[in-house]
N, C-alpha and C positions, 0 to 999 in steps of 0.2 A: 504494500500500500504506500503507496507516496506522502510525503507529507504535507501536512494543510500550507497553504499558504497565509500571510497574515490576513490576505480579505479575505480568505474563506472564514477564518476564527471571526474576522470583523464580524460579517456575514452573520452567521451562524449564532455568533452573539447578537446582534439585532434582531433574527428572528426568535430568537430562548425570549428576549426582555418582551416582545409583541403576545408571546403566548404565555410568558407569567403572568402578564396585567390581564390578558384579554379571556385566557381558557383559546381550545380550540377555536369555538364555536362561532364566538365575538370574535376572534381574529380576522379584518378585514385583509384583502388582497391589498388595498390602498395602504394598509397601516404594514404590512409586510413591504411593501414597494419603499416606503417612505424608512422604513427601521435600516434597511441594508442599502440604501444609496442605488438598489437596479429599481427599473421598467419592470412593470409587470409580466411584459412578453420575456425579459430576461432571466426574471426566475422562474416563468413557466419552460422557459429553454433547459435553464439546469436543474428545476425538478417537475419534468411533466405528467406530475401526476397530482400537483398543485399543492394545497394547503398540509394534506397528507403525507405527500414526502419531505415537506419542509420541517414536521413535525418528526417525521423520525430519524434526519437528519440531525435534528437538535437533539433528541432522543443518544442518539448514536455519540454523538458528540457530547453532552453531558457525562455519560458512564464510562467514558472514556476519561474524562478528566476526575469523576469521581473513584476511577477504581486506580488512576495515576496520582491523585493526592489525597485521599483519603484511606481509600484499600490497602495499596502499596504502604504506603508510610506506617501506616498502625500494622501490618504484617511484617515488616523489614526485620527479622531478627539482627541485621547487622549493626542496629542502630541502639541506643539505649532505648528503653521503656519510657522516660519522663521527655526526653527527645521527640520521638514516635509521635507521643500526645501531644506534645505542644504543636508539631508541626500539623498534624492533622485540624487540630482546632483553628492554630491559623490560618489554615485552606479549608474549611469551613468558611469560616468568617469570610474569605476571600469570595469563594463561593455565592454565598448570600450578601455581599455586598454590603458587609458590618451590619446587616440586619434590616437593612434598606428595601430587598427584593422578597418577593413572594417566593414558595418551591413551585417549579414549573410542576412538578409532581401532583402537588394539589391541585392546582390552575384547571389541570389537564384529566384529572379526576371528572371533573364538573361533565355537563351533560353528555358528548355520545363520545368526548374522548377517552374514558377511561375501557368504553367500547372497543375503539379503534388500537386504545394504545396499552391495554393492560397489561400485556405481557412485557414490554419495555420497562414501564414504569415499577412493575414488580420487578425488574431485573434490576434497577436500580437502586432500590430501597434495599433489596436485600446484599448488596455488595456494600452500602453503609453498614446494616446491621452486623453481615457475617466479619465485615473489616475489628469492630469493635469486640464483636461475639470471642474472634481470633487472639485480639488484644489481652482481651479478661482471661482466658482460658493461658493465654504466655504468661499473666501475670498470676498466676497461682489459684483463679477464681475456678469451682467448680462449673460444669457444664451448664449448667439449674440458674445459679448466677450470674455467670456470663450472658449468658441467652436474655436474662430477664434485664439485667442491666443494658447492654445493647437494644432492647426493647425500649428502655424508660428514656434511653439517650438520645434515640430516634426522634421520641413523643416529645421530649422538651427541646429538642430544634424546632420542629415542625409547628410545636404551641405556640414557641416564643416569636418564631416569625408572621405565627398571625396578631399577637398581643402587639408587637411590634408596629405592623401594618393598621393595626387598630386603634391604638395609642398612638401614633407619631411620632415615637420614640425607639430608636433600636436599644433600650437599655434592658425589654425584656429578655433580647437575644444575647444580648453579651454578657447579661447577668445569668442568662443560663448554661454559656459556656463558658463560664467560671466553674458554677456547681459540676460540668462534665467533669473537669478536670479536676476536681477536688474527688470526686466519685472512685478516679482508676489511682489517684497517690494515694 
């Protein structure tokens, strides 16, 4: 596979911010044309199969950057354990944009996309979860705990980026990946 180019990342990050705010459904072709700087005919050139592949393009491209700094990092036995964590949480943070951005996850939940896109989207959640689940079980946690903890870690990103977006504050989200990391020391 080749490597992206940087206006594909451009790209591809315009269309992820179009379909966090919007969901599928709401996502206009105008508000995709206007996110990534093409013509509409230009991104039906490189995804003609329109809103659908632009969506699993993102898809693609998210879990790719989720299992490259989130997965990877908290699996890296070469690295220390308090290391691992810190990096991970700050590519989280990175991620969600200090707490700024919705989960394209949820977004894309909402009416016929979780239809269209649910196996993607569970392929994604569970490369956070199993990243973490990996974590806890290197750091001495039983399987029971690991599992569950990874689970609550999951719920308090996911919560605090909606308190976040609700509040107008990202202090829920960064005040929750405090508590993560206080969670695995």
């Amino acid at each position: 596979m080749r490597p992206q180019k940087v206006q594909d990342i451009e790209m591809l990050n315009g269309l992820m911010s179009v379909f966090r705010s919007k969901g599928y459904e709401g996502a206009s072709m105008a508000e995709l044309s206007e996110a990534t700087g093409l013509k509409k005919a230009s991104l039906y050139h490189r995804y003609p199969g329109g809103k659908k592949d632009m969506t699993l393009a993102v898809l693609v491209y998210l879990e790719e950057n989720i299992k490259k700094h989130v997965y990877n990092v908290l699996t890296d036995s070469e690295k220390g354990k308090k290391v691992r964590l810190e990096e991970a949480i700050r590519n989280i943070k990175t991620l969600y944009d200090g707490g700024s951005e919705v989960c394209i996850y949820r977004s894309l939940s909402l009416d016929s996309g979780i239809e269209l896109f649910g196996a993607q989207i569970k392929q994604g959640i569970h490369l956070i979860l199993n990243g973490f689940k990996q974590f806890g079980l290197a750091s001495g946690m039983s399987e029971t705990d690991a599992t569950e903890k990874a689970n609550q870690t999951f719920i308090e990103i996911q919560g605090s980026l909606v308190m976040s977006k609700a509040l107008q504050t990202t202090k829920p989200f960064i005040d929750s990946l405090e508590k993560i990391r206080l969670r695995y020391i």
